[in-house]
Structure formats: C-alpha cells, structure tokens
The first five atom37 places (N, CA, C, CB, O) and aatype in JSON, in Angstrom:
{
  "aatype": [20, 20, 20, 20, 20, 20, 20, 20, 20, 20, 20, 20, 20, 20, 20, 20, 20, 20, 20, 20, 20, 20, 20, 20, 20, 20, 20, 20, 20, 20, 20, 20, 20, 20, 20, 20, 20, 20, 20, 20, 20, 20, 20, 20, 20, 20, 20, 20, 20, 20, 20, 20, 20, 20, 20, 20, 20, 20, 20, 20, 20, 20, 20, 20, 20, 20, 20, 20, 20, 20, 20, 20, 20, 20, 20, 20, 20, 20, 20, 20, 20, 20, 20, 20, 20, 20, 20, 20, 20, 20, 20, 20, 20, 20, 20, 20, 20, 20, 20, 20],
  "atom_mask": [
    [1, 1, 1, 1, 1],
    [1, 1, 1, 1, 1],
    [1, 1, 1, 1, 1],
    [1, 1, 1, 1, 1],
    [1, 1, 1, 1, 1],
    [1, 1, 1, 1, 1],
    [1, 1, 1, 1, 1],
    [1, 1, 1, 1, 1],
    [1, 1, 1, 1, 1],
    [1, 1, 1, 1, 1],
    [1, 1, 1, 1, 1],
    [1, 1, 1, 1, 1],
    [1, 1, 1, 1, 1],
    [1, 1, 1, 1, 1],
    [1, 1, 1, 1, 1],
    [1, 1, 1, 1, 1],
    [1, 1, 1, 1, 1],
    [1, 1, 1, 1, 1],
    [1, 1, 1, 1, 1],
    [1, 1, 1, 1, 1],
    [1, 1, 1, 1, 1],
    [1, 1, 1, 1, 1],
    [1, 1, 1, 1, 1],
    [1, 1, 1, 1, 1],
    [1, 1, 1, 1, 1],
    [1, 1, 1, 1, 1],
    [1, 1, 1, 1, 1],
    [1, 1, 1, 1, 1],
    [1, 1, 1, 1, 1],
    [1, 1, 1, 1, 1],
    [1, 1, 1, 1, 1],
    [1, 1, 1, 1, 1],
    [1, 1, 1, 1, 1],
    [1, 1, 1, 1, 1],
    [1, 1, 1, 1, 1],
    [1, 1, 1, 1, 1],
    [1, 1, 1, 1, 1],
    [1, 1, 1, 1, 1],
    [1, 1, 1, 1, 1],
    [1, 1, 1, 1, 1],
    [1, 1, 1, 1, 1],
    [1, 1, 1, 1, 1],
    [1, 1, 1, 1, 1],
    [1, 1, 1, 1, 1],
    [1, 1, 1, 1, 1],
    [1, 1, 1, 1, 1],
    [1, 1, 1, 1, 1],
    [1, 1, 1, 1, 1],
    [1, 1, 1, 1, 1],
    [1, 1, 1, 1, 1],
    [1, 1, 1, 1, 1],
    [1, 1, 1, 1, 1],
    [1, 1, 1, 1, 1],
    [1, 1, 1, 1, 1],
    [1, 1, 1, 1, 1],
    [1, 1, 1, 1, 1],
    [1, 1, 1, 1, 1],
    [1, 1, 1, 1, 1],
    [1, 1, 1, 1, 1],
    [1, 1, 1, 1, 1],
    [1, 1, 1, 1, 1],
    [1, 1, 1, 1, 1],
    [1, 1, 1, 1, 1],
    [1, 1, 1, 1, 1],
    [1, 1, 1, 1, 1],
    [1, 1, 1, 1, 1],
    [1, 1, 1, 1, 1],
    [1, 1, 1, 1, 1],
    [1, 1, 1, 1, 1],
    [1, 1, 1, 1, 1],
    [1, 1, 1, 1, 1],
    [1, 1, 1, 1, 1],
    [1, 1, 1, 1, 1],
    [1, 1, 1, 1, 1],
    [1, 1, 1, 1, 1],
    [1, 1, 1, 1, 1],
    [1, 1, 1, 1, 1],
    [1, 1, 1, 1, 1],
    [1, 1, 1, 1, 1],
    [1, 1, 1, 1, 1],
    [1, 1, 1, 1, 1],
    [1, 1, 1, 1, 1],
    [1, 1, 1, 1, 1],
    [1, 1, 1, 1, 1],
    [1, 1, 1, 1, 1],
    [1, 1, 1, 1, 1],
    [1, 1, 1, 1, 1],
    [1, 1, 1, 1, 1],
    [1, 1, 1, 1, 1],
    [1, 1, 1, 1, 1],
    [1, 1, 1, 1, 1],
    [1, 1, 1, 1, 1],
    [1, 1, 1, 1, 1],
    [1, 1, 1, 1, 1],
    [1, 1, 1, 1, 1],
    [1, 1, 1, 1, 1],
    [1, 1, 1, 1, 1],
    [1, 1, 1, 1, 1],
    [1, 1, 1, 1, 1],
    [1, 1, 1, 1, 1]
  ],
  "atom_positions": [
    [[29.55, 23.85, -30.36], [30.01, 25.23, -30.27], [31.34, 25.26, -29.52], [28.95, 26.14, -29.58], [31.54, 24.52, -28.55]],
    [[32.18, 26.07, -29.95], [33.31, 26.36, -29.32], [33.21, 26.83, -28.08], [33.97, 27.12, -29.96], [32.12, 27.36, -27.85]],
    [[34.25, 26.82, -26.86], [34.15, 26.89, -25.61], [34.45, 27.97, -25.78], [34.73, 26.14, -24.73], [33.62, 28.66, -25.18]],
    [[35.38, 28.78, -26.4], [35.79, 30.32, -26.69], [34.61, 31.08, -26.8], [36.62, 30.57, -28.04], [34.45, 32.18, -26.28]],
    [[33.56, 30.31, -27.68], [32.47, 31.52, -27.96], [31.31, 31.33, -26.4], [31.41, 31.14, -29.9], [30.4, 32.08, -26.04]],
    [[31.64, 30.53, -26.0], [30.88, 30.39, -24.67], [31.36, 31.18, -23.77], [30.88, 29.11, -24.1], [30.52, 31.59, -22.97]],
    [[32.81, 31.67, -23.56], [33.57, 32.58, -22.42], [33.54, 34.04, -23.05], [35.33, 32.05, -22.09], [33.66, 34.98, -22.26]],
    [[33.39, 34.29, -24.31], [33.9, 35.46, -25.08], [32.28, 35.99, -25.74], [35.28, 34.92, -26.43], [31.78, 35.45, -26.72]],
    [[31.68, 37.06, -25.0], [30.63, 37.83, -25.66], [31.11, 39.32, -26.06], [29.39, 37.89, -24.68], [31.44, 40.25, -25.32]],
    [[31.04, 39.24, -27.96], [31.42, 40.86, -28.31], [30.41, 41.59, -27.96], [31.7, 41.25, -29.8], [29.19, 41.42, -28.0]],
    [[31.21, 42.58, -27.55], [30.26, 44.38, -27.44], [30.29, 44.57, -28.34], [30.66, 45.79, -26.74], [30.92, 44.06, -29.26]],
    [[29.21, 45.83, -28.26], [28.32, 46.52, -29.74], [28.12, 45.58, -30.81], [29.16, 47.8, -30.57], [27.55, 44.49, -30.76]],
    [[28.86, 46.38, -32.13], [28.6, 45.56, -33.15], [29.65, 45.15, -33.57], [27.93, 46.0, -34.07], [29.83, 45.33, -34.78]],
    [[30.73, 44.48, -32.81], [31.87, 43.18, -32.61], [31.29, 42.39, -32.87], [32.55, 42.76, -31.4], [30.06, 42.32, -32.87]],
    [[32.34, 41.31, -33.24], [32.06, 40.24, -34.24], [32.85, 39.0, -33.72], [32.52, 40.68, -35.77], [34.02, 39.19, -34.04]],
    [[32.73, 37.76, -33.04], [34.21, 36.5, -32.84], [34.07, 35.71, -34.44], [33.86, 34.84, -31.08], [33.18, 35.21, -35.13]],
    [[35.29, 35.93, -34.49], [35.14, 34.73, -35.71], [36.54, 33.9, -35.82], [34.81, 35.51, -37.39], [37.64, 34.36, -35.5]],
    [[36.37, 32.92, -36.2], [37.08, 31.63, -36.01], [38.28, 31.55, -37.43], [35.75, 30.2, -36.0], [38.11, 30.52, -38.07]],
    [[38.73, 31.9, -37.66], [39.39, 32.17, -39.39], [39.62, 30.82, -39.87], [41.06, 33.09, -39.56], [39.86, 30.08, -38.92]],
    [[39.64, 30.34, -40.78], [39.89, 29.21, -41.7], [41.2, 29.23, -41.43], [39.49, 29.3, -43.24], [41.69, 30.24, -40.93]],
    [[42.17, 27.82, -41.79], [43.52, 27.85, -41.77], [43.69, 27.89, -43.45], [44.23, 26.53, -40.88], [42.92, 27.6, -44.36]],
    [[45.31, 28.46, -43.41], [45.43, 28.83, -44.53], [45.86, 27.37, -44.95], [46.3, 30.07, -44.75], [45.85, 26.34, -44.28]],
    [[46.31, 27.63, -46.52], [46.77, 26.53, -47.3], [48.25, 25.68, -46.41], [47.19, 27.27, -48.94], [48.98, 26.13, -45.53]],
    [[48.25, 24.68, -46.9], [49.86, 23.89, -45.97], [50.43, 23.92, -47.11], [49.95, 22.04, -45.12], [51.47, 24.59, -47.11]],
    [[50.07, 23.32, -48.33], [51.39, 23.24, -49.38], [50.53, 23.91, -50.77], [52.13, 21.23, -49.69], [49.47, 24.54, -50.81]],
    [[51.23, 23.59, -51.6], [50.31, 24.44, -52.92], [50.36, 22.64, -53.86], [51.59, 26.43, -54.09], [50.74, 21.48, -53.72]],
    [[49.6, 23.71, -54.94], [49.73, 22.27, -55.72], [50.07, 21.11, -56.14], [49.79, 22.2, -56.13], [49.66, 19.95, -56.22]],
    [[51.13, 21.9, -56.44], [52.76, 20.93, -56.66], [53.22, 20.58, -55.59], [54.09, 21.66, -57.29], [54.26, 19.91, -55.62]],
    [[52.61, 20.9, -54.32], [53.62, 19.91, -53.26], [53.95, 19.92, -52.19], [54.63, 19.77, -53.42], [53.94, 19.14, -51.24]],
    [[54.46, 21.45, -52.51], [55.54, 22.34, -52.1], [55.03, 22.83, -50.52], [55.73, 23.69, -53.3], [53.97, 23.44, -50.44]],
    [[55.6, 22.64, -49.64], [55.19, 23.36, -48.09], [55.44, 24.43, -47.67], [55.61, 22.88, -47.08], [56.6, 24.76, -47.4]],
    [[54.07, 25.47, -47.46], [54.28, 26.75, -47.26], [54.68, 27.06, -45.76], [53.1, 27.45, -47.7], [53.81, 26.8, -44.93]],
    [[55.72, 27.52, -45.37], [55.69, 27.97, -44.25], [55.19, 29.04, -43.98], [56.57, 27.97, -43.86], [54.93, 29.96, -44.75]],
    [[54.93, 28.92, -42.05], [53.92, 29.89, -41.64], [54.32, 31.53, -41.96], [53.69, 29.65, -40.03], [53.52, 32.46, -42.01]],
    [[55.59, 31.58, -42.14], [56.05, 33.46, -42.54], [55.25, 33.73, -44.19], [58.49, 33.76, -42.82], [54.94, 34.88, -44.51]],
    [[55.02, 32.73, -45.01], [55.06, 32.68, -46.37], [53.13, 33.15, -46.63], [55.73, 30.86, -46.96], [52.59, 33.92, -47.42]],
    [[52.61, 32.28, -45.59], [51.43, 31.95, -45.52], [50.48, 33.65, -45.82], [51.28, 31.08, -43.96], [50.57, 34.66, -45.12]],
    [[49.88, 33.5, -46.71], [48.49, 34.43, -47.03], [47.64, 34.66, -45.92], [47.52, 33.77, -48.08], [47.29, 33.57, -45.47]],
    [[47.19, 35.54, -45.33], [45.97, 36.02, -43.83], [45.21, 35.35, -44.71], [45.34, 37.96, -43.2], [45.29, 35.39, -45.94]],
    [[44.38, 34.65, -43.96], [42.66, 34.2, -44.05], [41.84, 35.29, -44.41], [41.97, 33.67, -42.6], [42.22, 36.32, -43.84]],
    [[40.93, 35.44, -45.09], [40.3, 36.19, -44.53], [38.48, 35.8, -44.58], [40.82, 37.42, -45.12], [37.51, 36.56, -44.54]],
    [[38.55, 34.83, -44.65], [37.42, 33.97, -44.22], [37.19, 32.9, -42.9], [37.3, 33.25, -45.28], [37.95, 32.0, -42.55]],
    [[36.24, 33.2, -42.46], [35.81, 31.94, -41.28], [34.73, 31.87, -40.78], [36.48, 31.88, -40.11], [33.97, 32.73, -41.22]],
    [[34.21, 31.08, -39.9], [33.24, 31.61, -39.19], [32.79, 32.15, -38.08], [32.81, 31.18, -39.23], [33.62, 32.08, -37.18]],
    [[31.51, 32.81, -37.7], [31.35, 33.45, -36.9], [31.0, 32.65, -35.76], [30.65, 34.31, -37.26], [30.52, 31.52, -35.89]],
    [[31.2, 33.13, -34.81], [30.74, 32.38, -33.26], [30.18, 32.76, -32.36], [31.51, 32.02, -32.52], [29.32, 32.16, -31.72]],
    [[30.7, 34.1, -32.16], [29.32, 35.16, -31.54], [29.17, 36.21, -31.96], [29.26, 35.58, -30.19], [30.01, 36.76, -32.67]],
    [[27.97, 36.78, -31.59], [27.69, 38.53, -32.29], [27.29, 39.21, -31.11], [26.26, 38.79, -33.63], [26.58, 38.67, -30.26]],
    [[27.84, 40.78, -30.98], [27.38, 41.24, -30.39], [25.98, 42.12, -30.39], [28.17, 41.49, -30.2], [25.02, 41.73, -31.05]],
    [[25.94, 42.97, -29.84], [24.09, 43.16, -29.74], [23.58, 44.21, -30.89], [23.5, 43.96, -27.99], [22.48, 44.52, -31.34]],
    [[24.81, 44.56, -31.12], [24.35, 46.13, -32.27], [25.3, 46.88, -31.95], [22.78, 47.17, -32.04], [26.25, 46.59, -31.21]],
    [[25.02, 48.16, -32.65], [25.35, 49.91, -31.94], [24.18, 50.34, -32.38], [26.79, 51.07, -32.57], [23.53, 50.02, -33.38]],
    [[23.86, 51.55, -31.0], [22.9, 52.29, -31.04], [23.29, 53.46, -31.76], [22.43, 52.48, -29.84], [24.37, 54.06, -31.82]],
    [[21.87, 53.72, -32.43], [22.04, 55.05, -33.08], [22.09, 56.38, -32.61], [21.25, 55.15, -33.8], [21.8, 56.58, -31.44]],
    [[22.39, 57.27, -33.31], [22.13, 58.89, -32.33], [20.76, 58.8, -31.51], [21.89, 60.51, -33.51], [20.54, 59.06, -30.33]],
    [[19.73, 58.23, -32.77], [18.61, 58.31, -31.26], [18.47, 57.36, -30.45], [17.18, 58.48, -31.47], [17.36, 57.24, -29.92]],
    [[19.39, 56.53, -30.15], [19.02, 55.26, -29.1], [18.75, 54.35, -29.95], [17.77, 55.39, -28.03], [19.62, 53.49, -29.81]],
    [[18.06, 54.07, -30.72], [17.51, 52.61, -31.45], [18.96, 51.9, -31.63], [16.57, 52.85, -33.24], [20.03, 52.37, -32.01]],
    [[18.57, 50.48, -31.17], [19.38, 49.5, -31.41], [19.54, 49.03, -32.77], [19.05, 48.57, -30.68], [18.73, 48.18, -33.12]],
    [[20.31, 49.35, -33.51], [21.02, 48.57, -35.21], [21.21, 47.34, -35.1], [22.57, 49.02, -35.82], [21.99, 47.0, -34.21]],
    [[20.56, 46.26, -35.98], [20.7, 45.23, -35.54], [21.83, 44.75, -36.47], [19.5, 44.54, -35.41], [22.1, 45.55, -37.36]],
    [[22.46, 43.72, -36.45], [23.56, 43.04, -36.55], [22.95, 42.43, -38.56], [23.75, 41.66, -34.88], [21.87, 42.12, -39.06]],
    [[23.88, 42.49, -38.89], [23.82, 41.55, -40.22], [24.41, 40.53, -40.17], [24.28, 42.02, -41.38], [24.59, 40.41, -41.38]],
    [[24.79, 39.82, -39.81], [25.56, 38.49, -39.07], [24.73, 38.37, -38.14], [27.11, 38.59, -38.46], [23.94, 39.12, -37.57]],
    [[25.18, 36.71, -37.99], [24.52, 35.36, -36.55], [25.35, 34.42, -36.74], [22.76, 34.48, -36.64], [25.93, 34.05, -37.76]],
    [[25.38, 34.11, -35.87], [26.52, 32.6, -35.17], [26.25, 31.83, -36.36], [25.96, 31.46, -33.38], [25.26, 31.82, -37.1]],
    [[27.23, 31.27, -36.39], [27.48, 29.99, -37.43], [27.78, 30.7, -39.14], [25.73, 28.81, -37.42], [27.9, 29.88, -40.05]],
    [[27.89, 32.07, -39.45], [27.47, 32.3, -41.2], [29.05, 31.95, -41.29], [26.75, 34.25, -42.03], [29.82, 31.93, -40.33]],
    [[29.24, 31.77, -42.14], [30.83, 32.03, -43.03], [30.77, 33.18, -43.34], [31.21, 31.23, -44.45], [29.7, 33.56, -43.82]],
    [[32.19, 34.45, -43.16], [32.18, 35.39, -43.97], [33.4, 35.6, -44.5], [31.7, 36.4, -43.47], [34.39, 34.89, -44.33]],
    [[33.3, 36.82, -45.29], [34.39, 36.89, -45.46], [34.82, 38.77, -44.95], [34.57, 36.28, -47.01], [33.99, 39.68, -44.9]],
    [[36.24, 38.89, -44.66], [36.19, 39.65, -43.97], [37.89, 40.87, -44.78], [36.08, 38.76, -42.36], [38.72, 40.59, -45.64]],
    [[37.75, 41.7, -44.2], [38.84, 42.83, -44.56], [40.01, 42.24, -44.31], [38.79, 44.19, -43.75], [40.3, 41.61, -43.29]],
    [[40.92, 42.52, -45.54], [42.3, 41.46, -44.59], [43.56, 41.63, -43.52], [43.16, 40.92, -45.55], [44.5, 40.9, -43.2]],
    [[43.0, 43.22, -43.04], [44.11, 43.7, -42.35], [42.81, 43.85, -41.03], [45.15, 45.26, -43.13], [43.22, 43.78, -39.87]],
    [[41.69, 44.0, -41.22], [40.79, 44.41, -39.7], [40.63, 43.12, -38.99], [39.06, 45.1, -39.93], [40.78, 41.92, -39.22]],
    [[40.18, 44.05, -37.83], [40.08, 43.17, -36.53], [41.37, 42.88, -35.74], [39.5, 41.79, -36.9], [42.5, 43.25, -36.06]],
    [[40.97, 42.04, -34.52], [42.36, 42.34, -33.87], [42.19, 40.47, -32.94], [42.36, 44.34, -32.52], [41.31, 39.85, -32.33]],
    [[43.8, 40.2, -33.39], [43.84, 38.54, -33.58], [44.26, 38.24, -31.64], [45.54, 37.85, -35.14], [45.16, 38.63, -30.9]],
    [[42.87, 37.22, -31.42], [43.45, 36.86, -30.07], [43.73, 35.5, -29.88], [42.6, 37.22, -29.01], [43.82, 34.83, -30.91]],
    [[43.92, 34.81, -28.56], [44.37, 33.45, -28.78], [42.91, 33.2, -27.44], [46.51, 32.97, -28.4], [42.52, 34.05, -26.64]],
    [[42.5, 32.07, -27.58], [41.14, 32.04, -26.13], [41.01, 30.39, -26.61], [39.04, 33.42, -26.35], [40.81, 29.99, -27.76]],
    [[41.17, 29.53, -25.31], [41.26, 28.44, -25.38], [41.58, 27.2, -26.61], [40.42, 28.43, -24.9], [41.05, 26.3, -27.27]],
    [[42.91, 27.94, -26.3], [43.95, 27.31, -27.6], [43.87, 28.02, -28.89], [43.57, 25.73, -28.04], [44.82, 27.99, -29.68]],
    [[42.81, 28.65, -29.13], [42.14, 28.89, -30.68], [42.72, 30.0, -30.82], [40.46, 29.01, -30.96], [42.98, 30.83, -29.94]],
    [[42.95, 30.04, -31.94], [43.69, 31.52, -32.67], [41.84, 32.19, -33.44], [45.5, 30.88, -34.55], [41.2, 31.7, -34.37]],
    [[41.51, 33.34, -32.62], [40.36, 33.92, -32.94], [40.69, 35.47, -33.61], [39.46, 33.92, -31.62], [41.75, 36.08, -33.75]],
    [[39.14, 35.85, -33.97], [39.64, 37.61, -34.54], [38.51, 38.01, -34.01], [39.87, 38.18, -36.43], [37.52, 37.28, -34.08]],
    [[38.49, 38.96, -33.54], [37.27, 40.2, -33.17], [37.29, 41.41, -33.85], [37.31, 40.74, -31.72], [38.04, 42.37, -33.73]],
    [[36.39, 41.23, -34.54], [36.21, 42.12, -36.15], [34.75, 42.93, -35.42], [35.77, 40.74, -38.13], [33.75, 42.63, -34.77]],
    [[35.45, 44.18, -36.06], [34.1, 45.46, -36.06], [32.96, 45.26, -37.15], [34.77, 47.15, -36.49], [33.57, 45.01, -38.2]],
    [[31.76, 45.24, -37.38], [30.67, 44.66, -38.71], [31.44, 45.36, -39.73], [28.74, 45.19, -38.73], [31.85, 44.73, -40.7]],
    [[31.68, 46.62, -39.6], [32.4, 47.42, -40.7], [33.3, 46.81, -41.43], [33.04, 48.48, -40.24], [33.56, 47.14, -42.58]],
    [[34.0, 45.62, -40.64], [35.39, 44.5, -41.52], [34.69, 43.59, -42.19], [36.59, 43.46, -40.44], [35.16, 43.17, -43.25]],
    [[33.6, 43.16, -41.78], [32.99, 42.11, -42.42], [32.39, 42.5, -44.37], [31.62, 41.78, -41.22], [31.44, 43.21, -44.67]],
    [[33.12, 41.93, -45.15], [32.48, 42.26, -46.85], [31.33, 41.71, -46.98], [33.32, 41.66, -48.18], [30.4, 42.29, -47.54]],
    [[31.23, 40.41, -46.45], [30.17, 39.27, -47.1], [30.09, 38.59, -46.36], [30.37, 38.5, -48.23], [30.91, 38.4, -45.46]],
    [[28.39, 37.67, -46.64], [28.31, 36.2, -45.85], [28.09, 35.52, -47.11], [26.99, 35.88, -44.57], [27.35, 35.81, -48.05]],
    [[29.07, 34.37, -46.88], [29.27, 33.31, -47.92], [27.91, 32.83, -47.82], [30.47, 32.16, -47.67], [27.59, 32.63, -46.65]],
    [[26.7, 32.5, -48.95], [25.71, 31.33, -49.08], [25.59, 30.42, -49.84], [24.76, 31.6, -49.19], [24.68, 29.61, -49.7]]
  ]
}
C-alpha cells in the first residue's frame, strides 16, 4: 500500500485515487509531451471515506473499496501531490465505474 494512503483518510464520501499515467508515445513512435497528454481518467483507489449521511442520519455506504480500478469524470476531483505521488480526491459522484 502506498504511504500516501496511509497519511491521507477521505471524509464523507471522498475518494484517494492514484490515476494511471498517461500514454509516453503513440504508435508510431512519436513522443507525447506532457502539455499534449490526454487526463487519465482511470486508476486506482487507495482509500475510501466512510459515506455521507442521509437526512435521517443513516450512514450511505460507499460503492468503492481500496484497491478497485475505476474509472472516473474527466474534469472532477481535485489533483494533489502527497509523498511524491501525483493523487486525485474525487467526490463518489465523479466516480462512472469499477473496472472488473
């Protein structure tokens, strides 16, 4: 497990996730630089937070757990850097899918 997800616990129903790196060159060869480069919008998860409670108190539980692959909205969440790692902390609402 990453040391990031060991220092970094999301609130509510926050999400850490680790993003895939994008492509380096394309088919033919060719080297994409980082301005050129496509957002990820897949990776995996590393921690979850506990839920959000509902109007009446009940805890919502999470559709995600550590370790799924997902895939995620390509403009949500908000990109941090936590022991070296380029991370995202995504609301469940960003999350589309878990890859199986």
């Amino acid at each position: 497990m990453a040391t990031a997800a060991k220092t970094l616990k999301p609130l509510e129903d926050r999400i850490l996730v680790r993003p895939e790196e994008g492509e380096e060159t394309t088919a033919s060869g060719i080297v994409i630089p980082d301005t050129a480069k496509e957002k990820p919008q897949e990776g995996t998860v590393l921690a979850v937070g506990p839920g959000k409670r509902s109007e009446t108190g009940d805890l919502i539980p999470m559709d995600v757990s550590e370790g799924d692959r997902v895939i995620y909205s390509k403009y949500g969440g908000t990109e941090i850097k936590s022991g070296g790692e380029d991370l995202l902390i995504l609301s469940a609402r960003d999350v589309l899918a878990i890859v199986v």
